[in-house]
N, C-alpha and C positions, 0 to 999 in steps of 0.2 A: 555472444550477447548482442542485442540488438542494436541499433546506433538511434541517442535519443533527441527528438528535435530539436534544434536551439533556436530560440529566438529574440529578438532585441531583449536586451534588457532593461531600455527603458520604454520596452512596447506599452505597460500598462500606465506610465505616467504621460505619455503622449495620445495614447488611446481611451481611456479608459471615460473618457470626458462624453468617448460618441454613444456610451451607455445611455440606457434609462438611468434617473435615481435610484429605481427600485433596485434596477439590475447588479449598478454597481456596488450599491449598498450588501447587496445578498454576496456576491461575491466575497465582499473585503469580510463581512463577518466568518462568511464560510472558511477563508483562509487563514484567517487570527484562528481558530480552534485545529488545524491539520497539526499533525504529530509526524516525524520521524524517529524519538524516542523507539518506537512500536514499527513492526513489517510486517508483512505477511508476506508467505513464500510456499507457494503450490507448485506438485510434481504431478505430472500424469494426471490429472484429474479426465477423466474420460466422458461425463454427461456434461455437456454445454450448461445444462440450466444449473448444474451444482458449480461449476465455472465462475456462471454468471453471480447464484448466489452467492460466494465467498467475494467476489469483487464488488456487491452493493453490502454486504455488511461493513467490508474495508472502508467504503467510501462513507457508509451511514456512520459508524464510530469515529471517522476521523483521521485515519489511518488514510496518509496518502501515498507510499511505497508498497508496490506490488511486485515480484519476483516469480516468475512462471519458468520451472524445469520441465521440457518436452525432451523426456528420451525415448517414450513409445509413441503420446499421444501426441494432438496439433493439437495447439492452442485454441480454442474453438465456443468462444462465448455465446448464448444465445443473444438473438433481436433483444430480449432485454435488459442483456447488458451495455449496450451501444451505447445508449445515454447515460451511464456511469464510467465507463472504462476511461471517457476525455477528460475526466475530471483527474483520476489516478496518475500517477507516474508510474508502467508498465516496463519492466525491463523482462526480456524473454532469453533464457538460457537453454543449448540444446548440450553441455555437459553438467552435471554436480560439482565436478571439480571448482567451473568455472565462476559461478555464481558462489559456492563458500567461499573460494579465495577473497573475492570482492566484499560478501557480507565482513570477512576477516579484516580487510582494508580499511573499510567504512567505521570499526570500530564493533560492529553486533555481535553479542555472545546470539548462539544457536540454539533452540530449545524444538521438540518433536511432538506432536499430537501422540500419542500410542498408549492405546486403548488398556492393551494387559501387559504392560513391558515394566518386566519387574524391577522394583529402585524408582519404580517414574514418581516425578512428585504430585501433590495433588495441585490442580488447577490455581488455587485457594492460599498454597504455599510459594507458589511461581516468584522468584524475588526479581522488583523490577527496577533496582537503583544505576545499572548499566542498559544500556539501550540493547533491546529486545527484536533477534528476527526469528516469528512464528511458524513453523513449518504443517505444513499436511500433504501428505502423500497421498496417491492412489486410492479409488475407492472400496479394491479390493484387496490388491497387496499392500497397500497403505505405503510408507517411506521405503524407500529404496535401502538396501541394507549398502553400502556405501555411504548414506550419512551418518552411519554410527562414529565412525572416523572423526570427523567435522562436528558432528553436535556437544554439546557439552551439558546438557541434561533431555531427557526425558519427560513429559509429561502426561498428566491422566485427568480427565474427568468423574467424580464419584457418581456410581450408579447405584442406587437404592432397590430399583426392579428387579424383575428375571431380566431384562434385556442387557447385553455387555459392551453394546457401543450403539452408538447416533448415528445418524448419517453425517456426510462429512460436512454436508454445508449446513447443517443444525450445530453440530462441532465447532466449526468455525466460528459461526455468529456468538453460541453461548462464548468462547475464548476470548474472542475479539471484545465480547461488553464487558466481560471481567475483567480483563488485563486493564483495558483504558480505562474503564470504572475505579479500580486501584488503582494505576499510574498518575491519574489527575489527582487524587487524595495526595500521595506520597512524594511524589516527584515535585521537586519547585516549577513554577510556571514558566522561570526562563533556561530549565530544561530540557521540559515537556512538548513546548509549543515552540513553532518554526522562529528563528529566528528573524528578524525586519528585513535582512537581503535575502534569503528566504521566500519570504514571503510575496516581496516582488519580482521574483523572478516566476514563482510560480502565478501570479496574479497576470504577470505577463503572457503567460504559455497560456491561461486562460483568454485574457481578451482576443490573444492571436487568432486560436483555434477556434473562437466564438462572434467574431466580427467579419461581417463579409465585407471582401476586398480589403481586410486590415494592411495587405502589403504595400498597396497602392494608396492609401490613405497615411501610413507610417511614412511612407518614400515625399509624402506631398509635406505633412506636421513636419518631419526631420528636415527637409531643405529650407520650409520658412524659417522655422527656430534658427540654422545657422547663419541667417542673412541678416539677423539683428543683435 
């Protein structure tokens, strides 16, 4: 697993003042709606731009934990995912083991994209009163048969046409607006949505990664503040 940045945590109550109104404002709304209730956890995915798309529906719905398993491919977002990814919390794992053990820790039941995998539930039935990590594999092999071990259900998309599956980041998107579309209906609000420490620590890792020279500006606020 990758190692995730840490930064002050009270960067964004020291910092957050060198914003615009606008900025800060768009910020603190952006952060009151992020979910960890919901994850998303991609293996292999091998076109950049289906990468990228699965990382701006995460970000568009809400969803701010992302989980990337590269056992063949590199992580490899395209140019436009760049101005999405800094928003995310990206954890990158090079085993399955390692990454379920951790979703197991965190508390996430495991559920699987899979298209014709008999028993799978329908999309529509997905129950989401325990916090939910969403998986999609490969765009050809799809999940690694090693997470059958680790998952604990199954899921499907209903198709009406002759076609028998999406592509994965049409997959993803449709999953991603249903799950959270349900989970904001059924889930109470103070177990859906980040909690207030939470939410400043992530509002933190934003101003950091978005203020230039925030270090040297944090190093100047923190020593005045301690001198009175």
């Amino acid at each position: 697993m990758c190692e995730t940045i840490r930064y002050p945590s009270d960067a964004w109550r020291l910092l957050g003042g060198y914003l615009s109104d606008s900025r800060r404002q768009k910020l603190e709304r952006v952060a009151h709606l992020r979910t960890r209730h919901l994850r998303l956890v991609v293996q292999d995915i091998h076109h950049p731009h289906n990468v990228s798309a699965c990382l701006r529906s995460a970000e568009a719905f809400g969803i701010q934990d992302v989980d990337v398993v590269c056992l063949k491919e590199k992580f490899c977002p395209s140019s436009v995912a760049r101005g999405v990814s800094k928003w995310l919390s990206i954890n990158k794992y090079s085993t399955i083991e390692a990454c379920a053990q951790n979703l197991r820790a965190l508390g996430y039941r495991i559920a699987a994209g899979m298209p014709c995998e008999e028993g799978a539930v329908l999309l529509s039935k997905v129950k989401l009163e325990e916090p939910l990590a969403i998986l999609f594999g490969n765009e050809h092999e799809g999940v690694h048969s090693e997470w059958k071990k680790h998952c604990d259900f199954f899921f499907t998309i209903p198709m009406v046409g002759f076609v028998e599956s999406l592509n994965i980041s049409v997959s993803n998107a449709v999953t991603l607006y249903e799950l959270t579309r349900r989970a904001k209906e059924e889930i109470p609000e103070d177990r859906y949505y980040l909690k207030a420490d939470d939410r400043e620590a992530l509002l933190s890792g934003w101003v950091c990664e978005h203020l230039e020279g925030w270090d040297l500006i944090y190093r100047s606020v923190s020593k005045k503040e301690k001198m009175f």
